[in-house]
N, CA, C and O of each residue as an XYZ file, in Angstrom:
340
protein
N     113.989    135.794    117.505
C     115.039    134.883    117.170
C     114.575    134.100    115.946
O     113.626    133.316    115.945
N     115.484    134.453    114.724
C     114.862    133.973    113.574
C     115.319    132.103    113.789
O     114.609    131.337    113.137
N     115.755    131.855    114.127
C     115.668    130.042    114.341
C     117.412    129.877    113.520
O     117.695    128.724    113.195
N     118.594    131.085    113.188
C     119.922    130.627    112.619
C     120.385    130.430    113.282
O     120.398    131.424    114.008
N     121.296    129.167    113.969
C     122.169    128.743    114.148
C     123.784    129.292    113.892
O     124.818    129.366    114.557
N     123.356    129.608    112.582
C     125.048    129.781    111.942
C     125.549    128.571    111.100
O     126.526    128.558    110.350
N     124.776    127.664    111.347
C     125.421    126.299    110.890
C     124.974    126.126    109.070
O     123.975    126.569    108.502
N     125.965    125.434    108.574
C     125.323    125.107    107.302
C     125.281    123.845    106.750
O     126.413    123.436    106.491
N     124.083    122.805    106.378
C     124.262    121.581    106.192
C     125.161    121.315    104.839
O     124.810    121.847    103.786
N     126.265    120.526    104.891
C     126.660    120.203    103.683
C     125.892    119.462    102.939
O     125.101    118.810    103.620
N     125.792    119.272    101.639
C     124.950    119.256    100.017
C     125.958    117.524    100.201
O     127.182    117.512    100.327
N     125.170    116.358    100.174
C     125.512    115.271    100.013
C     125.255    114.888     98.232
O     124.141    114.744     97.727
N     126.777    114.762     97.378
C     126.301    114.097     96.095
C     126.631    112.802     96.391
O     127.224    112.247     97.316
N     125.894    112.325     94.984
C     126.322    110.815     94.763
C     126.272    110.606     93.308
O     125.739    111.339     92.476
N     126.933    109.450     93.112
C     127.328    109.383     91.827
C     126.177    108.864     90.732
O     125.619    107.773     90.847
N     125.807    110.149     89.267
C     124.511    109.385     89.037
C     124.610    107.958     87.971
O     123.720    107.616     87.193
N     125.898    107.275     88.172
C     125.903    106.266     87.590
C     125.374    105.095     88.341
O     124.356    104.403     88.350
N     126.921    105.206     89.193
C     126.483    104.119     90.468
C     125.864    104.106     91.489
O     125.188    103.098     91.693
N     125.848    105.211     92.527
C     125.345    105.698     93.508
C     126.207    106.046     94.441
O     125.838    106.690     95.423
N     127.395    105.689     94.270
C     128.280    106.311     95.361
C     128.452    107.211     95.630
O     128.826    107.905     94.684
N     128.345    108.028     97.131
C     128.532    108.904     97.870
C     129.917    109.654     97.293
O     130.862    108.941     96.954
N     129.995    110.903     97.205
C     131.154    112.084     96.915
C     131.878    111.711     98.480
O     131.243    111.520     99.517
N     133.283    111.672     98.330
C     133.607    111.824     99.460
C     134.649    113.193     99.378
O     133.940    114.069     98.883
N     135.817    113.688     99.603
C     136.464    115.020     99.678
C     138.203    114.311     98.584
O     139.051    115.016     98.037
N     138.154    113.043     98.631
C     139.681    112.423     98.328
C     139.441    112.263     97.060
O     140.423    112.473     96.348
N     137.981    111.810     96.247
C     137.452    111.456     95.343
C     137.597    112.545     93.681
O     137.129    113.683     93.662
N     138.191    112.024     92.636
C     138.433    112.723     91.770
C     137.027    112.509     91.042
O     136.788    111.353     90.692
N     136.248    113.306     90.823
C     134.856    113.624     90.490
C     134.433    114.492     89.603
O     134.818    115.600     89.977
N     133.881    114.565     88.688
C     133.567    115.361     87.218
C     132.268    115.699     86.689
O     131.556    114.698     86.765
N     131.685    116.623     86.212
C     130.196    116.901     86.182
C     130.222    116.645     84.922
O     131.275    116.576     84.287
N     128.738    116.429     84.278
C     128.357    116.404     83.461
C     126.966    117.292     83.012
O     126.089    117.365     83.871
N     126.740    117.935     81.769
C     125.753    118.757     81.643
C     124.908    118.348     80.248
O     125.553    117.750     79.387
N     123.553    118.632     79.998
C     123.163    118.422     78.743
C     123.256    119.882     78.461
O     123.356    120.824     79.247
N     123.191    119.851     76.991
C     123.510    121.374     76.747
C     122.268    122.050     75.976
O     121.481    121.378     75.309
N     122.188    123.199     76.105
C     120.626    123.532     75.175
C     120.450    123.414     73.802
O     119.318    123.349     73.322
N     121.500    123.379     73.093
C     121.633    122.622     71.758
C     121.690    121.225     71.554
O     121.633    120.603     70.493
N     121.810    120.818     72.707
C     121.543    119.140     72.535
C     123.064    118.594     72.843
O     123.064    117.739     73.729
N     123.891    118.790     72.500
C     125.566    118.446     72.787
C     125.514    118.388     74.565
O     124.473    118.578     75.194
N     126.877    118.082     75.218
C     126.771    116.896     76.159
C     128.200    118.170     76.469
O     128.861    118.748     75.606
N     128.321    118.296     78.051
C     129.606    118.535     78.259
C     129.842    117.700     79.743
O     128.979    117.239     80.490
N     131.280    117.680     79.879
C     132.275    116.618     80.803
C     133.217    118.103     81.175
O     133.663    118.935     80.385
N     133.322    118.048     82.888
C     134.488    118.803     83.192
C     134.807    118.632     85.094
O     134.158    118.138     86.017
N     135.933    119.222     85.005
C     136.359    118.611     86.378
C     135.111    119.274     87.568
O     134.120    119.990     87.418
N     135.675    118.701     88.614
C     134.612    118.916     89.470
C     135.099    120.566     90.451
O     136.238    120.886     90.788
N     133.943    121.257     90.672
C     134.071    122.219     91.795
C     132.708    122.563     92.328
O     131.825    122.865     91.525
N     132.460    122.539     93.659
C     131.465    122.767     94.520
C     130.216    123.720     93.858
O     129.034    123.385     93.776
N     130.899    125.172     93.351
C     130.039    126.006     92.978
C     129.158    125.377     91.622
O     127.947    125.559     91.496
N     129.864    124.731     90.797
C     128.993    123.759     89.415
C     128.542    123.048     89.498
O     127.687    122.729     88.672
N     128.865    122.249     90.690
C     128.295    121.119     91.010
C     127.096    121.324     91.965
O     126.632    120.270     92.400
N     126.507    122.448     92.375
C     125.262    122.384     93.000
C     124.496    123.626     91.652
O     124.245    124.797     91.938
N     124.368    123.317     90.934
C     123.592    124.135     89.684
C     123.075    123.185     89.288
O     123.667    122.112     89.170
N     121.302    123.455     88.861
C     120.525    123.239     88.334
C     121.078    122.360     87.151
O     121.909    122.770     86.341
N     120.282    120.574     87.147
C     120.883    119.896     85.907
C     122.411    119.456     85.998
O     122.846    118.691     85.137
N     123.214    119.906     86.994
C     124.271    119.261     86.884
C     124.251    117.465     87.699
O     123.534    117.145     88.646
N     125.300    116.513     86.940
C     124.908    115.425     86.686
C     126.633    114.931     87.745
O     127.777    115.387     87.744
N     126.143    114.147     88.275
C     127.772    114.173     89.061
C     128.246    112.679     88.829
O     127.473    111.768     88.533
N     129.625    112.539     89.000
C     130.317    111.214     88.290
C     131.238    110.831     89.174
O     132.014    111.762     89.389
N     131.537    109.707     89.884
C     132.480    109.826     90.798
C     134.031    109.135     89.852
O     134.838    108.381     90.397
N     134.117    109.486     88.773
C     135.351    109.632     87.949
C     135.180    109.643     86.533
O     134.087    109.949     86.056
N     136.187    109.330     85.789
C     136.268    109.692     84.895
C     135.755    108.349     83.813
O     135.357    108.620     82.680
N     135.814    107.039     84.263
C     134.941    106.218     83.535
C     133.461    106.421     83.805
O     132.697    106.219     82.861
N     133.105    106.687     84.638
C     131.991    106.837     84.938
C     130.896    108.409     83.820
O     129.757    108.545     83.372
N     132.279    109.279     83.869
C     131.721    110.240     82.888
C     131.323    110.074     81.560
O     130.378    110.514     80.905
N     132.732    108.970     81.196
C     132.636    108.706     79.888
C     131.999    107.341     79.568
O     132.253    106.780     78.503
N     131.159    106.795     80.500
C     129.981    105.690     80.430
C     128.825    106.707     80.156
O     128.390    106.405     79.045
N     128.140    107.749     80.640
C     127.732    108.160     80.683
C     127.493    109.307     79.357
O     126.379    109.446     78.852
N     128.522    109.971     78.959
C     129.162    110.423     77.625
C     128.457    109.669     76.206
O     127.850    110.111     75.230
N     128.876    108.326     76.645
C     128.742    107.820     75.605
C     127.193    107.079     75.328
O     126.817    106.729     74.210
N     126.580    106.960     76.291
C     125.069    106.442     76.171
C     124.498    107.928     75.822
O     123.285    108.007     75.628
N     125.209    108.997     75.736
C     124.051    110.313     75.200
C     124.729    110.729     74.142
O     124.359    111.799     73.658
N     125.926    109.990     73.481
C     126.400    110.425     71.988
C     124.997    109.245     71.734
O     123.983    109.569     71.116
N     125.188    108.030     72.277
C     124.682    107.256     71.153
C     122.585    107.658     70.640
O     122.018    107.505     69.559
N     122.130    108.092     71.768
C     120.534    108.514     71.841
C     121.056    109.527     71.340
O     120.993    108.859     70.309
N     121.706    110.881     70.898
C     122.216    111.640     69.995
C     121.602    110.908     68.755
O     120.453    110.828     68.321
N     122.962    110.344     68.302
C     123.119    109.753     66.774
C     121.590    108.939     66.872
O     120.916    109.204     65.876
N     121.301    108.558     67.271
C     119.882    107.589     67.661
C     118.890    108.556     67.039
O     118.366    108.295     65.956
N     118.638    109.620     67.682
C     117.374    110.742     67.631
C     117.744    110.949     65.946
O     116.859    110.958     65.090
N     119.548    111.149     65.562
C     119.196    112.059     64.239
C     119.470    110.945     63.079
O     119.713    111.300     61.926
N     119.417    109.686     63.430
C     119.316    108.592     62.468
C     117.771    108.870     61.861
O     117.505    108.947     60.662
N     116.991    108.978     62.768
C     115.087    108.816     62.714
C     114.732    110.019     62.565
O     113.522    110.247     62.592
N     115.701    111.165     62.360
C     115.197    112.609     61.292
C     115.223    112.341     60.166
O     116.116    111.554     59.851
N     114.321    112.827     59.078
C     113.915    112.484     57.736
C     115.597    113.710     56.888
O     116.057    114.832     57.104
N     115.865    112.687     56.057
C     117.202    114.086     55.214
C     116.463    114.864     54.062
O     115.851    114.708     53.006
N     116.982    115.931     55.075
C     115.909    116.864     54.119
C     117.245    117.480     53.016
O     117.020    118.651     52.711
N     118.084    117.122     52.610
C     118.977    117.870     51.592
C     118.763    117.268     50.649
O     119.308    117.568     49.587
């Protein structure tokens, strides 16, 4: 008897702004860094939202609080690159 049940624990998120718990009523949106450095925002679904690096938001200010503190360390990082043209 390998020890399965059958049962499967549900994956508890929370929001990585505030901390609030995902509940099922909750309009919720991921966020990703991207390997070029750019930033993506998109609605929420179970299967994206448990992948590696995904960033969870329990709405849509919350995304775009979040959005916007990684445009600005963006523009931040390429202010303090030397112009090479």
């Amino acid at each position: 008897m390998g020890g399965e049940t059958g049962m499967s624990v549900a994956k508890v998120y929370s929001c990585n702004v505030c901390g609030t718990p995902r509940k099922q009523a909750n309009h919720w949106c991921l966020g990703f860094h991207r390997a070029d450095g750019g930033s993506v925002v998109q609605i929420w679904t179970d299967k994206v939202a448990a992948r590696r690096g995904a960033l969870h938001f329990c709405g849509a200010p919350h995304a775009a609080q979040w959005a916007g503190q990684r445009l600005s360390t963006v523009l931040e990082e390429a202010r303090c690159q030397p112009d090479l043209t």
